[in-house]
C-alpha positions in Angstrom: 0.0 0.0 0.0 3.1 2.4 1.0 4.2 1.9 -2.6 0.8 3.3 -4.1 1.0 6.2 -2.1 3.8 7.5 -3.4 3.0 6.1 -6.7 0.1 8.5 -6.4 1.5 11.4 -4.3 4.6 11.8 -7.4 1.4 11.9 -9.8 -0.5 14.5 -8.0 2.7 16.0 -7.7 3.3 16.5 -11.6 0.1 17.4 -12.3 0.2 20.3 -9.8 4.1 21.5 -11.5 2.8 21.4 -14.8 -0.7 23.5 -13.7 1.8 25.4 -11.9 4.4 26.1 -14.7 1.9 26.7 -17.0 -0.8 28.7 -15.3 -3.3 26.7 -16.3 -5.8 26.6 -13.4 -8.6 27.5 -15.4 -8.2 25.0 -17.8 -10.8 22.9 -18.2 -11.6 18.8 -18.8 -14.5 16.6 -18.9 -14.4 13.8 -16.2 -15.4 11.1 -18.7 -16.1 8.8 -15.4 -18.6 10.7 -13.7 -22.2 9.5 -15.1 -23.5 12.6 -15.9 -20.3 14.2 -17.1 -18.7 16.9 -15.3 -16.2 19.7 -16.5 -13.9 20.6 -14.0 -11.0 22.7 -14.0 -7.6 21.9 -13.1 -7.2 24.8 -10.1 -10.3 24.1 -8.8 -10.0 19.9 -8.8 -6.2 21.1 -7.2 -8.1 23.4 -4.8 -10.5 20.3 -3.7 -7.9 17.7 -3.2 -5.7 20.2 -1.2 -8.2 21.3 1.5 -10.2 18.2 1.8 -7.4 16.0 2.2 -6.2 18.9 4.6 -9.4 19.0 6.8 -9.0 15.1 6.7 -6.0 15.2 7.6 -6.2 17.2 10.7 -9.3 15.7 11.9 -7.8 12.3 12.0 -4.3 13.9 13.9 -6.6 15.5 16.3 -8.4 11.9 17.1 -4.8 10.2 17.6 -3.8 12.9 19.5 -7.1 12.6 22.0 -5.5 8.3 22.3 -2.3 10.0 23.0 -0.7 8.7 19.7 2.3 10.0 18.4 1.3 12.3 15.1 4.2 13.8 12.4 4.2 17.3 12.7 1.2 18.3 10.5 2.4 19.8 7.0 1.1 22.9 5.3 -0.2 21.8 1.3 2.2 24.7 -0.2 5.1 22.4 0.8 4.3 19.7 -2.0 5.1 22.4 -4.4 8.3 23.8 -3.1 9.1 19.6 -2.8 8.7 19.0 -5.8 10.4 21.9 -7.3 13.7 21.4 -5.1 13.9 18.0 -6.0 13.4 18.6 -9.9 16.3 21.1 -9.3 18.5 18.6 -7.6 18.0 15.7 -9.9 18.4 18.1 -13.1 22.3 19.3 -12.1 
């Protein structure tokens, strides 16, 4: 499962460089899996997946914390971006 995660979490990450190096957060798609279909754009899917997995996030460190379980300092969402961009720069020289 750890191995999907970041399978995923490198894809979410390129899809929010090249929305990012491009400016394209108003560009639009049609979800061809969504029955009826649905146009999103790509700043506003971004926006979505940011704060709700945020609000998740912090609802389910607050509930380990009240069983006095250890919790990872909790991140802010604007660090997946600066991530990414280091290690693009670091790999690249």
């Amino acid at each position: 499962m750890h191995a999907s995660v970041e399978v995923n979490r490198i894809g979410f990450l390129k899809i929010v460089h090249a929305v990012e190096q491009d400016r394209s957060y108003d560009l639009t798609f049609v979800d061809s899996l969504c029955d009826p279909l649905h146009i999103f754009s790509y700043g506003g899917v971004l926006a979505h997946a940011l704060t709700n997995a945020t609000y998740r996030r912090m609802m389910i460190s607050q509930e380990l914390r009240k069983l006095n379980v250890g919790v990872d300092r909790v991140r802010d969402p604007i660090d997946f971006c600066a991530e990414f961009h280091a290690r693009n720069v670091a790999e690249s020289a």
